[in-house]
C-alpha positions in Angstrom: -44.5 -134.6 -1.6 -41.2 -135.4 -3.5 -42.8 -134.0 -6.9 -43.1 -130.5 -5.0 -39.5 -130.9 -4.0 -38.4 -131.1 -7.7 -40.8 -128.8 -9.0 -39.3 -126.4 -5.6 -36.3 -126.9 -6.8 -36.9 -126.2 -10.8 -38.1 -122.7 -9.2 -35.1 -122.2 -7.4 -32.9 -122.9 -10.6 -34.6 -120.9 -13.0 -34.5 -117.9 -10.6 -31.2 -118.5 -10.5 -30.6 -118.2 -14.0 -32.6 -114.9 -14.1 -30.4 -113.6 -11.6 -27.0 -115.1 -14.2 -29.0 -112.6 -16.8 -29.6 -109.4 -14.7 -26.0 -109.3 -13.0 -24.5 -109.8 -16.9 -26.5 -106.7 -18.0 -25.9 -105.2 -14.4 -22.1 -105.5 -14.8 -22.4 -104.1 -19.2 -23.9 -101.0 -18.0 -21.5 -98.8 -19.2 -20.4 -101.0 -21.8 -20.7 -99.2 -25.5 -23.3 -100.5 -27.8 -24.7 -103.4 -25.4 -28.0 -104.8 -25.4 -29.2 -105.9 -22.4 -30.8 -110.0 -22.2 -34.2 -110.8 -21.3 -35.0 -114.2 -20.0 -38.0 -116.3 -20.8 -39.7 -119.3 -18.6 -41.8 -122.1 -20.0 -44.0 -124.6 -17.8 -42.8 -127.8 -18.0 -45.0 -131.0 -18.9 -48.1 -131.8 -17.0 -49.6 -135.3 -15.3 -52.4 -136.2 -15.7 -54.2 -137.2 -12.2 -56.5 -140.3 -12.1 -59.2 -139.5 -9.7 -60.0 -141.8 -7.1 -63.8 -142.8 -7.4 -65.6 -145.7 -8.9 -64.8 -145.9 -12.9 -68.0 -145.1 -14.9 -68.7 -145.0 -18.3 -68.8 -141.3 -19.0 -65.9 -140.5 -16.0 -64.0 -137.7 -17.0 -60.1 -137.4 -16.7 -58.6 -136.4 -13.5 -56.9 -132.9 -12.9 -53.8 -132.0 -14.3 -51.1 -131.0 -12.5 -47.9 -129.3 -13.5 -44.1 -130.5 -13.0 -42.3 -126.7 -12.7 -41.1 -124.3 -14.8 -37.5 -124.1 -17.3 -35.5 -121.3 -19.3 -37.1 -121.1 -22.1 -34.8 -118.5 -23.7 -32.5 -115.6 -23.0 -32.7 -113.3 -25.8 -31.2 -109.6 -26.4 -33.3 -106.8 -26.2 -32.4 -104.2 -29.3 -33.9 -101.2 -27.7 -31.8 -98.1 -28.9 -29.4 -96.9 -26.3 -28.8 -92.8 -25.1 -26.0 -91.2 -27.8 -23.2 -89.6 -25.7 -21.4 -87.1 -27.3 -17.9 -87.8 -27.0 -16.2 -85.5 -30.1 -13.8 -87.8 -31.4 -13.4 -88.3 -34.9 -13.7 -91.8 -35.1 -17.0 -92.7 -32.5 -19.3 -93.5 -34.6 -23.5 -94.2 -33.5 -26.2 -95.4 -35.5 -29.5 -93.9 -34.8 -31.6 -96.6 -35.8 -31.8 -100.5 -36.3 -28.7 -101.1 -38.5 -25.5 -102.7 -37.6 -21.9 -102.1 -38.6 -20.0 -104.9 -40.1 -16.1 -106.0 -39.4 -14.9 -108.9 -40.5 -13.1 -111.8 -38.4 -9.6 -113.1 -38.9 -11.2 -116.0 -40.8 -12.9 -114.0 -43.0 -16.5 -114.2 -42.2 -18.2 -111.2 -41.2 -19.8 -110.3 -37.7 -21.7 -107.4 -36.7 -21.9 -104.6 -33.6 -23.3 -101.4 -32.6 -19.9 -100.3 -30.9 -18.8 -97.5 -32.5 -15.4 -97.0 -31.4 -12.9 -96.9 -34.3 -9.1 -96.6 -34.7 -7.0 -95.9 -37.9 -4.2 -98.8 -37.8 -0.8 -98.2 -40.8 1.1 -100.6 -42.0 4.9 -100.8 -42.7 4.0 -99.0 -46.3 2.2 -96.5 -44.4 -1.1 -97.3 -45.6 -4.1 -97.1 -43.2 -7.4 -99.0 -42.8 -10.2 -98.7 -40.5 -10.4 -100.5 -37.0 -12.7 -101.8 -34.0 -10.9 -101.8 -30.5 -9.5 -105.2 -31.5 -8.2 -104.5 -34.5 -11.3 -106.2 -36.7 -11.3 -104.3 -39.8 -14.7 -102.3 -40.6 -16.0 -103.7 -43.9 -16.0 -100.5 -46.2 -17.4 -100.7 -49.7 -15.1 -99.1 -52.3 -12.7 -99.3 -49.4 -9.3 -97.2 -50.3 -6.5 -97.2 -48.0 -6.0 -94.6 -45.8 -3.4 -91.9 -46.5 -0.6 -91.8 -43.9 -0.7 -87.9 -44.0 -4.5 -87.5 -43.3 -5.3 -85.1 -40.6 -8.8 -85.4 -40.2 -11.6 -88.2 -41.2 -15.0 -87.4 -41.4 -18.2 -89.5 -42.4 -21.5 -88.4 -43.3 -24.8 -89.4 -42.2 -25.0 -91.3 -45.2 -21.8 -93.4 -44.4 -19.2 -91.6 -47.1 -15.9 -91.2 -44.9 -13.2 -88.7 -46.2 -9.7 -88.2 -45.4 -8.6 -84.6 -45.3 -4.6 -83.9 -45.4 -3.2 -81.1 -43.6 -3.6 -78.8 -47.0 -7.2 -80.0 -47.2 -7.6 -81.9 -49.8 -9.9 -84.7 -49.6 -10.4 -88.1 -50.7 -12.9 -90.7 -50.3 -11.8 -93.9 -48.9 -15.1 -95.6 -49.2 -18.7 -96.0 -47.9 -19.8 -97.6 -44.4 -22.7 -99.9 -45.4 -25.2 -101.0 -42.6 -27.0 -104.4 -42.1 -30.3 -105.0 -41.1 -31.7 -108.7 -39.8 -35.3 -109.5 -40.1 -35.3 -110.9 -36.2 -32.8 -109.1 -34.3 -33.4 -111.1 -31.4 -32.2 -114.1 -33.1 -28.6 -112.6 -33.5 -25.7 -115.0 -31.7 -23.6 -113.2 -28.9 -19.5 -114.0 -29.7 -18.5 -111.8 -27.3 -16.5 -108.8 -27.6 -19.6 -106.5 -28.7 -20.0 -108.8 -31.6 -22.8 -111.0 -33.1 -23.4 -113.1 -35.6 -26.3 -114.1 -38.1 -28.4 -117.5 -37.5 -31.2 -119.5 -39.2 -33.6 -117.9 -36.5 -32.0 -114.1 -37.2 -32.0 -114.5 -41.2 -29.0 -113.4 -43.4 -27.8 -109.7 -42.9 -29.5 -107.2 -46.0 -26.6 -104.6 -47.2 -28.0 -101.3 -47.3 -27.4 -97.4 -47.4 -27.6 -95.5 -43.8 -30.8 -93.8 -43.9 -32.3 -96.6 -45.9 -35.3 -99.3 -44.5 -35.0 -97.9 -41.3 -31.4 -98.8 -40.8 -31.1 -95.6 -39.0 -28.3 -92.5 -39.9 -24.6 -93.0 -38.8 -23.6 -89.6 -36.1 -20.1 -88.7 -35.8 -18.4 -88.0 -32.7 -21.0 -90.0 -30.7 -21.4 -93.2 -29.0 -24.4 -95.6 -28.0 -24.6 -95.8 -24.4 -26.1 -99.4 -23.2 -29.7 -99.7 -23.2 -29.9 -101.1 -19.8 -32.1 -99.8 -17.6 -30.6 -99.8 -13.8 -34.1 -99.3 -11.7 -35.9 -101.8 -14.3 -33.0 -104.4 -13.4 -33.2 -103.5 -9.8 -36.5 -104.3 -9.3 -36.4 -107.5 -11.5 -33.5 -108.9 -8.9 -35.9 -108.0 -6.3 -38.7 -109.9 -7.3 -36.2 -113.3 -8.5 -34.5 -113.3 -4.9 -38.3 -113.2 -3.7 -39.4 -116.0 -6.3 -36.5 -117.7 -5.3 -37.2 -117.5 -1.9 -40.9 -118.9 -1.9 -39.6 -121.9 -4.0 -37.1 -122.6 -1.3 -40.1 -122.2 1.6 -41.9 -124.8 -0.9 -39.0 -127.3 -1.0 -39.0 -126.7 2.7 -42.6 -127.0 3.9 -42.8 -130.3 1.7 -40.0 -131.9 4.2 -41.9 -131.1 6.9 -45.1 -132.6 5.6 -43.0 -135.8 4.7 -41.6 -136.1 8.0 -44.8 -135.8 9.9 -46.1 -138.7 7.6 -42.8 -140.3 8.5 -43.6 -139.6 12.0 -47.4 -141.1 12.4 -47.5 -143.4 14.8 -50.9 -145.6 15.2 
């Protein structure tokens, strides 16, 4: 009876941990780009039970009985989210798998599918391209961008082009996007950011519209890919799983103290 208290109370803690993962996508709902987590459970190791009869010599092995359940893995699910037109400029969507890149203050890249940009000058008045925390976006041919630009706009193919107030245009470079063999085995930094692993692969360069990296849209945003009802009716049945595990933990206290209790 004090195994089904632990393996209770393994229940009881992996629930818990499910209900971690749905309140994190829960409260993201509305965040740009996310991609909501998806937890996985293993069974844990199993004993094997001798039975309690008179050995023979062709007596098989007892039952087997399991020791609970564990998190087995909380992976992100890269379903594409709704595009929300918004009509600014610089929100930028990828319809498809791809990722854009910026890179980190230490140099190394990381990768998102927020598509909220900013154009940031420096004290010479030239410009570059942005995230929300002011991680450059990683251009190729990248030009700086003219202080007197009045308008940016960038293609489906990822060519952006800064128009002056005469309309003149110039191309300050090409938004390339990266594709990972296992998108699921991307790690979460934070911020709307990942970053490649031995389990995701490296990050293959290529041209929007390429490989199924998808096509970059203009003046839209990707909503979140969570699904409120689905998550609402996975809380529902944790709390419940929870709640049988905790009836198990307490039904095997009662059984212990009625053997306790036996009297002769």
């Amino acid at each position: 009876m004090l195994k089904n208290m632990w393996i209770g109370a393994a229940g009881m803690n992996a629930q818990m941990q499910k209900i971690e993962t749905i309140a994190s996508n829960l409260a993201n709902i509305n965040t740009n780009g996310y991609k909501k987590s998806r937890v996985s459970f293993a069974d844990l190791v199993y004993q094997q039970q001798n039975k309690q009869v008179m050995p023979v010599a062709n007596s098989q092995p007892g039952p087997q009985f399991g020791t609970g359940v564990r998190l087995s893995s909380v992976t992100k699910v890269f379903l594409q989210g709704s595009l929300i037109q918004t009509n600014r400029e610089l929100d930028l969507a990828i319809k498809g798998k791809g990722l854009f890149a910026v890179r980190l203050a230490d140099g190394r890249l990381a990768y998102t599918r927020d598509g909220v940009f900013n154009v940031v000058f420096d004290d010479d008045g030239e410009g570059q391209l942005v995230n929300q925390d002011g991680l450059p976006l990683v251009l190729d041919d990248a030009e700086p961008v003219p202080e007197d630009t009045e308008k940016i706009v960038v293609s489906p193919e990822g060519r952006v082009i800064a128009v002056d107030g005469q309309g003149n245009e110039k191309e300050i470079g090409t938004i390339r996007l990266y594709l990972v063999r296992n998108l699921a085995g991307l790690k979460t930094i934070g911020r709307n950011l990942f970053q490649t692993t031995e389990a995701s692969g490296e990050a293959e360069v290529l041209i929007p519209g390429e490989d199924g990296t998808g096509v970059i849209r203009q003046g839209y945003l990707e909503a979140s890919n969570v699904d409120l009802a689905e998550e609402m009716t996975s809380m529902i049945m944790a709390q419940r799983a929870y709640e049988i595990n905790s009836r198990v933990i307490r039904t095997a206290d009662e059984m212990w103290g009625m053997a306790n209790n036996l009297k002769r």
